[in-house]
C-alpha positions as CSV (number, residue, x, y, z in Angstrom):
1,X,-35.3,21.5,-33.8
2,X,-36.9,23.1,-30.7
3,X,-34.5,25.4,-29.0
4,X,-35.0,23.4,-25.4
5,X,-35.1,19.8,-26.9
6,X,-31.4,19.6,-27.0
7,X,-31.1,20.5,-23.0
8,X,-33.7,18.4,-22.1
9,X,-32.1,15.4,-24.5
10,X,-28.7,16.2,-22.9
11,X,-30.5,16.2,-19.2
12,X,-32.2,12.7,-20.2
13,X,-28.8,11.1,-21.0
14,X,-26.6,12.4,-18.2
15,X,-29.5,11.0,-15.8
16,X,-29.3,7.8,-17.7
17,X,-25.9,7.8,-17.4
18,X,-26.1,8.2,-14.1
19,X,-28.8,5.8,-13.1
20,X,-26.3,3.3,-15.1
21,X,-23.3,4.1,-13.0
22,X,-25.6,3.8,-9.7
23,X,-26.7,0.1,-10.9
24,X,-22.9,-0.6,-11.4
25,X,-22.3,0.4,-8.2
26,X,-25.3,-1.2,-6.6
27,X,-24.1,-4.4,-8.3
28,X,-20.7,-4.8,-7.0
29,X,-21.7,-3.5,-3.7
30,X,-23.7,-6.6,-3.4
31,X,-21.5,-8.8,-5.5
32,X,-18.7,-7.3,-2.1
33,X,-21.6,-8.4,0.5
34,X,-21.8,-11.8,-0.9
35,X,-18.1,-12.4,-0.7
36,X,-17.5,-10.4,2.4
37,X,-17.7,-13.5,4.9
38,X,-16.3,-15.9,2.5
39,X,-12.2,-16.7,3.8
40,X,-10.0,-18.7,2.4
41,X,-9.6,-22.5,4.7
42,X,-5.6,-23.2,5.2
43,X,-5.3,-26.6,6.7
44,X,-2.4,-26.5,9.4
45,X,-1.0,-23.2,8.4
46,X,2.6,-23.2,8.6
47,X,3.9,-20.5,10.7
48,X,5.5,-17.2,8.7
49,X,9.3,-17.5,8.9
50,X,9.0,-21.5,8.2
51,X,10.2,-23.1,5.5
52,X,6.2,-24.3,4.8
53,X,5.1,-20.9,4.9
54,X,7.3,-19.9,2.4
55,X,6.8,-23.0,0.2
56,X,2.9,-21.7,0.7
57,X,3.3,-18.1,-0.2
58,X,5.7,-19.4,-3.7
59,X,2.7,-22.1,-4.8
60,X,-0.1,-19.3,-4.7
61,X,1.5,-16.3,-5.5
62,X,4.0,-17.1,-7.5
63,X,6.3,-15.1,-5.8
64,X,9.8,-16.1,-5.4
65,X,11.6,-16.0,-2.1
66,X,15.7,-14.9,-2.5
67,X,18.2,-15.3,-0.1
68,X,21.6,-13.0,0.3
69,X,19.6,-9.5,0.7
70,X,20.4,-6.9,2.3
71,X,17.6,-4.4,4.2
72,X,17.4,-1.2,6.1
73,X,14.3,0.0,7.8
74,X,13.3,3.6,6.8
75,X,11.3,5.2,9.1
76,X,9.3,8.9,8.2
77,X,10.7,11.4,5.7
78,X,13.5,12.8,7.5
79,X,15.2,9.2,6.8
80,X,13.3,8.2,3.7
81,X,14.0,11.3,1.8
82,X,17.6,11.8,2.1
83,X,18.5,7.9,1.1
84,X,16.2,8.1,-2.1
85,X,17.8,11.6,-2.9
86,X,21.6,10.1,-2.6
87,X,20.3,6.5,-4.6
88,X,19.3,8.8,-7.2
89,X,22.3,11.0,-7.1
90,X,24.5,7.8,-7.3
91,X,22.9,6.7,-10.4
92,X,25.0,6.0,-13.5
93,X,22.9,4.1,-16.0
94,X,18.9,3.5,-14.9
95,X,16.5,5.2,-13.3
96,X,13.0,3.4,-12.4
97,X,10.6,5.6,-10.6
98,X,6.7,5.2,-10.2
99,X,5.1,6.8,-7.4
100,X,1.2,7.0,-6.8
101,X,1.0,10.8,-5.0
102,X,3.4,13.3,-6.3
103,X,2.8,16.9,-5.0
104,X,4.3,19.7,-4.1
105,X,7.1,20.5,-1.1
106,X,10.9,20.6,-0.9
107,X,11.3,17.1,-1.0
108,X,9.2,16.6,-3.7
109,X,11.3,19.4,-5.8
110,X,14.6,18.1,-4.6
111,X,13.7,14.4,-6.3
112,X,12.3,16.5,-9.0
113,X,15.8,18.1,-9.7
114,X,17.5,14.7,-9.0
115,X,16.1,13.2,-11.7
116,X,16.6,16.0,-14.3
117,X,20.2,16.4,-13.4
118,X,20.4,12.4,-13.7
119,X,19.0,12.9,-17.1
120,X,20.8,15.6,-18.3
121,X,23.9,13.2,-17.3
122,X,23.5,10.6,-19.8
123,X,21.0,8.4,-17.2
124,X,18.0,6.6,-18.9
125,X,15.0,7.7,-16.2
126,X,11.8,6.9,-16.2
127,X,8.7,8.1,-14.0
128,X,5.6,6.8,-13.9
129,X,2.9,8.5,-11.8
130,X,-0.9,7.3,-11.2
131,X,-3.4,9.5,-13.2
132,X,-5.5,10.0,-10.1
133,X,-3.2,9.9,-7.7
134,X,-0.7,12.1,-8.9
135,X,-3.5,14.4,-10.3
136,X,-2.6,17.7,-8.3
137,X,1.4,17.7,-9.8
138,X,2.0,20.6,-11.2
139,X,2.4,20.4,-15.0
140,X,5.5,22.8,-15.1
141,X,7.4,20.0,-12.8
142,X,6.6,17.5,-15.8
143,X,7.8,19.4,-18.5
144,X,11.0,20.4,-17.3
145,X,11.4,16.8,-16.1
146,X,10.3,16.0,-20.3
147,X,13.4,18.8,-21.4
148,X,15.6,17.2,-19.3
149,X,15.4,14.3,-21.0
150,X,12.9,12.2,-18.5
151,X,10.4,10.2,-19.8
152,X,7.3,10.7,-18.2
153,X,4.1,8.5,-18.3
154,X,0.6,8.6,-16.6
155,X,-1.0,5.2,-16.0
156,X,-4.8,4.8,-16.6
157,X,-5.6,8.2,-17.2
158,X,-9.3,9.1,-16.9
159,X,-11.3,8.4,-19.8
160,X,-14.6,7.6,-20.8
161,X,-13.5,4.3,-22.7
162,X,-11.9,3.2,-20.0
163,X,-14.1,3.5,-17.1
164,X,-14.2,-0.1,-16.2
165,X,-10.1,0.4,-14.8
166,X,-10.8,3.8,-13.4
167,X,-11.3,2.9,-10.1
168,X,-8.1,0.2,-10.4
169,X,-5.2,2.2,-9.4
170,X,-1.5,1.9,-9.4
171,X,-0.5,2.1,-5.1
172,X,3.2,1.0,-5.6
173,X,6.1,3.2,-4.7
174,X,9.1,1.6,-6.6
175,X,12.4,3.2,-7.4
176,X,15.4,1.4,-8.5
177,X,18.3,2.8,-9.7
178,X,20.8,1.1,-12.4
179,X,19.0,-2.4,-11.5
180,X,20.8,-2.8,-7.9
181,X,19.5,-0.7,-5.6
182,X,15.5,-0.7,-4.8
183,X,13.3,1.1,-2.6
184,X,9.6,0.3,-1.6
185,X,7.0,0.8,1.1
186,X,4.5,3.7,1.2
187,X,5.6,6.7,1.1
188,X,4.1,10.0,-1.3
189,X,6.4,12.3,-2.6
190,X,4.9,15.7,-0.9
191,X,5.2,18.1,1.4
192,X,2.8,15.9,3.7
193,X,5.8,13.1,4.2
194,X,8.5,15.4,5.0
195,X,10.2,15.7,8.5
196,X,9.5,13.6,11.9
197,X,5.9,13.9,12.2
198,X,6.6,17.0,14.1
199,X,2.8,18.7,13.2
200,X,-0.2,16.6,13.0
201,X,-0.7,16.6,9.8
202,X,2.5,15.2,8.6
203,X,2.7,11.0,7.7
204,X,4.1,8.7,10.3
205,X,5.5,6.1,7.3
206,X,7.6,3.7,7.1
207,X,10.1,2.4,3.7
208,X,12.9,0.3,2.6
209,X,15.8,0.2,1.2
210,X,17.2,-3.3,-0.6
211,X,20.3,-4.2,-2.3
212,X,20.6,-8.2,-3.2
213,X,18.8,-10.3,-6.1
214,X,15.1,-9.3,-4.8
215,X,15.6,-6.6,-6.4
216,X,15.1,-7.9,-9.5
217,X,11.5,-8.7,-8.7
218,X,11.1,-4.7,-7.6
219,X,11.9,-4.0,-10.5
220,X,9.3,-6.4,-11.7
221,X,6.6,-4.1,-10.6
222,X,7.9,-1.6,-12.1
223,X,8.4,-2.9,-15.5
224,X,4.6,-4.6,-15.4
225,X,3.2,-1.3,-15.1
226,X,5.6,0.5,-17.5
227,X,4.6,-1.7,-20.2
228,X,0.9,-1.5,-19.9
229,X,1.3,2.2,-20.1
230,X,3.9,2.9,-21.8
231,X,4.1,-0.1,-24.4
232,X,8.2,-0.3,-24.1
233,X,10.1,-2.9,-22.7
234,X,13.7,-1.3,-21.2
235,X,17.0,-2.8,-22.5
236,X,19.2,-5.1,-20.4
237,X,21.1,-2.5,-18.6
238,X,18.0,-2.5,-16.0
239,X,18.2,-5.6,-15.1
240,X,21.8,-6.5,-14.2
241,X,23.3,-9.7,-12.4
242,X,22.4,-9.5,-8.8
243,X,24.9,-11.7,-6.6
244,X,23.9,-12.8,-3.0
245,X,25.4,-11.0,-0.1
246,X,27.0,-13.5,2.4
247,X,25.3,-11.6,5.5
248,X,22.0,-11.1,3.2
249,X,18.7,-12.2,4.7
250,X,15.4,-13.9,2.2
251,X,13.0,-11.4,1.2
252,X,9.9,-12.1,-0.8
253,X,8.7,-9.3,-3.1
254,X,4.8,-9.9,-3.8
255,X,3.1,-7.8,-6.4
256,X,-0.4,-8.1,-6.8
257,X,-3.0,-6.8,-9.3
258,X,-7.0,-6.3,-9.6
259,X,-8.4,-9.9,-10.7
260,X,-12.0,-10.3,-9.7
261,X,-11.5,-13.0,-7.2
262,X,-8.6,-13.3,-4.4
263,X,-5.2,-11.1,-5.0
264,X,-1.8,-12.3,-4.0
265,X,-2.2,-9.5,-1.2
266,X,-5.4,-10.9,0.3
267,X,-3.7,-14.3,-0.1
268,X,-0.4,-12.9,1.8
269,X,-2.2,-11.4,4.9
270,X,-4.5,-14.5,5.1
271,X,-1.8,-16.9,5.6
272,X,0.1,-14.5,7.8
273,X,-2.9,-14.2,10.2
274,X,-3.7,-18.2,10.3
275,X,-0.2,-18.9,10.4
276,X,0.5,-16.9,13.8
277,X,1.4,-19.0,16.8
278,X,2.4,-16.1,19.5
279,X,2.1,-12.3,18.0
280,X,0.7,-10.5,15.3
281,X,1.0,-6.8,15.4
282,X,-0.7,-4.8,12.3
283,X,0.2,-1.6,11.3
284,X,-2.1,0.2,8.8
285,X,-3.2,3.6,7.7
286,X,-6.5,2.4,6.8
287,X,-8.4,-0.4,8.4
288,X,-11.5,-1.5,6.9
289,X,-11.6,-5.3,6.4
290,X,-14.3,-6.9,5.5
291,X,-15.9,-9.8,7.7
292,X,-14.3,-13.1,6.6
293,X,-10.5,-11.3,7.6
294,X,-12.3,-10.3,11.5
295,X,-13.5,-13.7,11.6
296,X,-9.5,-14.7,11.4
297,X,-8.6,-12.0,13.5
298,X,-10.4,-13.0,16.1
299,X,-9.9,-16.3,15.6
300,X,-6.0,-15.6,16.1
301,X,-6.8,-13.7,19.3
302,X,-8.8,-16.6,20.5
303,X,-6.0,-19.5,20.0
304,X,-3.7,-16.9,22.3
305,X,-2.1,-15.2,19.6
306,X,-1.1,-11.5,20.9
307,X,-2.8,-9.4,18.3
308,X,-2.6,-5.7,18.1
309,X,-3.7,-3.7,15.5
310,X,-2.7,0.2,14.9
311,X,-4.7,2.6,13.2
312,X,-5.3,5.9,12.5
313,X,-7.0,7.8,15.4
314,X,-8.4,11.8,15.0
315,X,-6.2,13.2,12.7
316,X,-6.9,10.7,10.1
317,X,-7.6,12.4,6.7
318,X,-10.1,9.6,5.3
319,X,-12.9,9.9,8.6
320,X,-15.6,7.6,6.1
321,X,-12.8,5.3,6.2
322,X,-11.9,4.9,10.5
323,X,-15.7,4.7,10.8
324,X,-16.2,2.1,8.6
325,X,-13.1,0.4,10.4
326,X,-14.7,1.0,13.8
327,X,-17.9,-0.6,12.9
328,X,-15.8,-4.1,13.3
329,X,-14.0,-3.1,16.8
330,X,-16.8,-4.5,18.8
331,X,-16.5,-8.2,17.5
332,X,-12.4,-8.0,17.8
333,X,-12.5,-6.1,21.3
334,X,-14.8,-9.1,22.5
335,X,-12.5,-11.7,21.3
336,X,-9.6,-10.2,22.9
337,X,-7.4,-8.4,19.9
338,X,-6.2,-4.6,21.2
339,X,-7.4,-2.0,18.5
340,X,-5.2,1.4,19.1
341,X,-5.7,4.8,17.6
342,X,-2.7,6.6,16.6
343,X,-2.9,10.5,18.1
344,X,0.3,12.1,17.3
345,X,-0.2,12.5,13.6
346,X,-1.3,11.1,10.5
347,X,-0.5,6.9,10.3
348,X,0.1,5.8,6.7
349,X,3.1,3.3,7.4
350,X,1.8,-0.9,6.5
351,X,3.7,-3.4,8.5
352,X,2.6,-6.5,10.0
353,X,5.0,-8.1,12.3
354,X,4.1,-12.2,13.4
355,X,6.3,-13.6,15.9
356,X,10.2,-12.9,16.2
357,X,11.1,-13.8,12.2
358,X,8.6,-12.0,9.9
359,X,7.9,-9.0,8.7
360,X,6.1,-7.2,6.0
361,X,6.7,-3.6,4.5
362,X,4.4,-2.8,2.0
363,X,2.1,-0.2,0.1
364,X,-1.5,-2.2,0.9
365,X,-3.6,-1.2,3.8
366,X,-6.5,-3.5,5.2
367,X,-9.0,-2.5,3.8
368,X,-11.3,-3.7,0.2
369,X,-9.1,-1.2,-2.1
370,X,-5.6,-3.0,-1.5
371,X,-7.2,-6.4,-1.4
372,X,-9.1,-6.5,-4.7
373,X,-9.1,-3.1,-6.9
374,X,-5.5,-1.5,-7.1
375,X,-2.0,-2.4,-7.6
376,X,0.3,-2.9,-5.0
377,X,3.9,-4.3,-3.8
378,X,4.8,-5.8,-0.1
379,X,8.3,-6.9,0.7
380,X,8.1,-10.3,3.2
381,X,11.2,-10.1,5.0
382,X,12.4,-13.6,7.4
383,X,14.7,-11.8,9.9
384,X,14.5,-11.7,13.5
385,X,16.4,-8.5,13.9
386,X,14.7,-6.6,10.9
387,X,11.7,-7.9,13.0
388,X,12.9,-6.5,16.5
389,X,13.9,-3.0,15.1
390,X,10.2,-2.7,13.4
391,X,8.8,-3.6,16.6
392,X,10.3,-1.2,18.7
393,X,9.3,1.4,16.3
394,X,5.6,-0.5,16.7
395,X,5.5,0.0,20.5
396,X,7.2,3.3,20.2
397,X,4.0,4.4,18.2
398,X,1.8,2.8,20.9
399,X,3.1,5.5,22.9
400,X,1.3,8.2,21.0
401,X,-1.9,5.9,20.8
402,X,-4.9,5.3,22.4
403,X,-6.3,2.1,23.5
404,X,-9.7,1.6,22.6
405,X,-11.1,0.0,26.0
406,X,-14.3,-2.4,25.8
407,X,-16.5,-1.5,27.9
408,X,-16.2,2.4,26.7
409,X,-16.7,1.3,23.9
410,X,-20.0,-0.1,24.1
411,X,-21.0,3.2,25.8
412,X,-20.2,5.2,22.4
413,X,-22.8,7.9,21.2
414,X,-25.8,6.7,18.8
415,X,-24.3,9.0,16.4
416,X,-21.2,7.1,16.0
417,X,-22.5,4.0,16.0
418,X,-24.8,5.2,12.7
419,X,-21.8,6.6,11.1
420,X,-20.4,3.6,11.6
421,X,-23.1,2.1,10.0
422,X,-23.7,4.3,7.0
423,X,-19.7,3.7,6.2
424,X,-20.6,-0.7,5.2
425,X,-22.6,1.6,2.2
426,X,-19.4,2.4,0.5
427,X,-16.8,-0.2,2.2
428,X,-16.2,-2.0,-0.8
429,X,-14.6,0.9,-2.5
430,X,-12.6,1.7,0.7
């Protein structure tokens, strides 16, 4: 064989490779612009925190609501952290943990230790951390989680065979402990999350903490992606009998999962957004719906619905992915929804609050990622104080935000306005 055949063989394939990737991506880029407007008709949406709306949710997601839960609001590491380090201290049988960033920092050794000394106790734990998302842990933190006795899987690790899931991730935060006690939201177990958003590049975030029978379908989540990856179904003693509180509010936990058309997610925020009648205030780390969602946006703004929506402003760490959301500010300005950037630090906390009775904590952002390509959990909460505590912390935010004014905005720099442009190129994998 010729000594430069083999090179220039390999060079053919890797650009046919390539090329083949780049059709792929052309195709579902388009296959994304063909859907993009297309919105899902509710006729008479039932308000969120009705009976009808909840009656909705159930029949197309499949998700049960249950009364007699208990809730607290977590709000930023320096209250996150310390609640999931004493759940997992208090643990005497179970431990459920999946988490899709895992890093490095002190909180991310203290859970680290948690769960070893857990394990080293007797306590069946189990971690599950994304492949991709998770990618930077350091391997010695695994293996002395593995001699301690924790079992440790990766789910949907890179590989060529598997290419067609690589880009479907796992975005739930779950951990449970002995079946009774569940926490969920968004937060990453790093160095970034830790404190009070003190610096600007520490997460503003936002978690919870649930006790009641929803927790049941936490651990749900949990358990669907445990199985794919690890092919084990836990024994009985993680799923235990879950009595009602008296004093307990309904929750709805709603996972959703990749599908090719509509998720529960999409279907969630949807509904919530038809459904408003007087306010819908949207928290979310990464804003980048596509046009059928503005279109119902707007439309809530126009029926005299107060919409605000919260976003990350400079410090974002994502910039293709703020452009790409500020390339639809121009339609919601004009139809009266109040777009703020969030200054003090990085935002990655999701919570939509609509009117005085609902709320929802969750892992999904607005964007084409948490609506149809990864994995993700949102708690629906019907309580009109959970709902008055999260919107204090909402216009406490607003404090450290600006407002993006209309007329200002039309007055932006050519530049930005082609950045914004260039970012609908890659919006459906935002």
């Amino acid at each position: 064989m010729n000594r430069g055949s083999f090179p220039r063989r390999f060079g053919m394939g890797a650009g046919v490779f390539g090329l083949g990737l780049a059709a792929l991506y052309a195709f579902k880029a388009a296959k994304f612009r063909r859907v993009a407007a297309k919105t899902i008709d509710i006729s008479s949406p039932p308000p969120p925190g009705s009976r009808g709306f909840v009656r909705l949710v159930e029949a197309l997601t499949q998700a049960p609501q249950r009364g007699g839960n208990r809730v607290a609001i977590l709000r930023n590491g320096h209250e996150i952290f310390p609640a999931m380090l004493d759940g997992i201290r208090s643990a005497t049988e179970s431990i459920s943990f999946s988490a899709y960033i895992w890093w490095a920092g002190k909180a991310a050794s203290d859970i680290a230790d948690a769960l070893a000394e857990r394990a080293r106790s007797g306590v069946q734990v189990r971690v599950l951390l994304d492949a991709w998302g998770s990618a930077k842990l350091d391997r010695d933190v695994v293996e002395m989680l593995e001699r301690s006795g924790v079992v440790v899987g990766w789910f949907r690790p890179i590989r060529w065979y598997q290419l067609g899931k690589a880009n479907n991730r796992m975005h739930r935060r779950v951990l449970v402990i002995d079946g009774r006690v569940a926490f969920a939201g968004g937060v990453g177990i790093a160095e970034e999350w830790e404190g009070n958003v003190e610096k600007p590049d520490r997460w503003r975030e936002t978690h919870v903490r649930i006790e009641g029978p929803v927790v049941r379908d936490v651990m749900g989540a949990f358990l669907e992606n445990w199985v794919e990856t690890m092919g084990q179904i836990p024994g009985p003693e993680h799923l235990p009998e879950l009595e009602p509180f008296d004093d307990g509010v309904p929750i709805l936990v709603l996972r959703s999962s990749p599908t090719g058309g509509s998720t529960a997610t999409e279907t969630l925020f949807l509904a919530a957004i038809e459904g408003a009648r007087e306010r819908l205030w949207i928290t979310t780390a990464y804003f980048a719906p596509r046009s059928g969602f503005v279109d119902a946006l707007c439309e809530a703004a126009r029926r005299g619905v107060d919409v605000r929506i919260l976003v990350n402003g400079r410090p974002i760490d994502k910039e293709v992915v703020r452009k790409a959301g500020q390339h639809s500010y121009g339609r919601l300005l004009e139809d009266g929804v109040r777009m703020f950037e969030y200054e003090k630090a990085r935002l990655h906390a999701k919570v939509i609050l609509v009117d005085d009775g609902w709320a929802n904590v969750g892992s999904a952002n607005f964007d084409n990622r948490s609506f149809a390509l990864e994995e993700e959990l949102n708690v629906s909460i019907d309580d009109r104080e959970i709902v008055k505590e999260l919107a204090a912390h909402f216009l406490d935010d607003l404090a450290s935000a600006n407002e993006i004014d209309l007329e200002r905005w039309w007055h932006r720099p050519l530049l930005d306005r082609a950045h914004e442009l260039a970012s609908e190129l890659v919006r459906q994998s935002l």
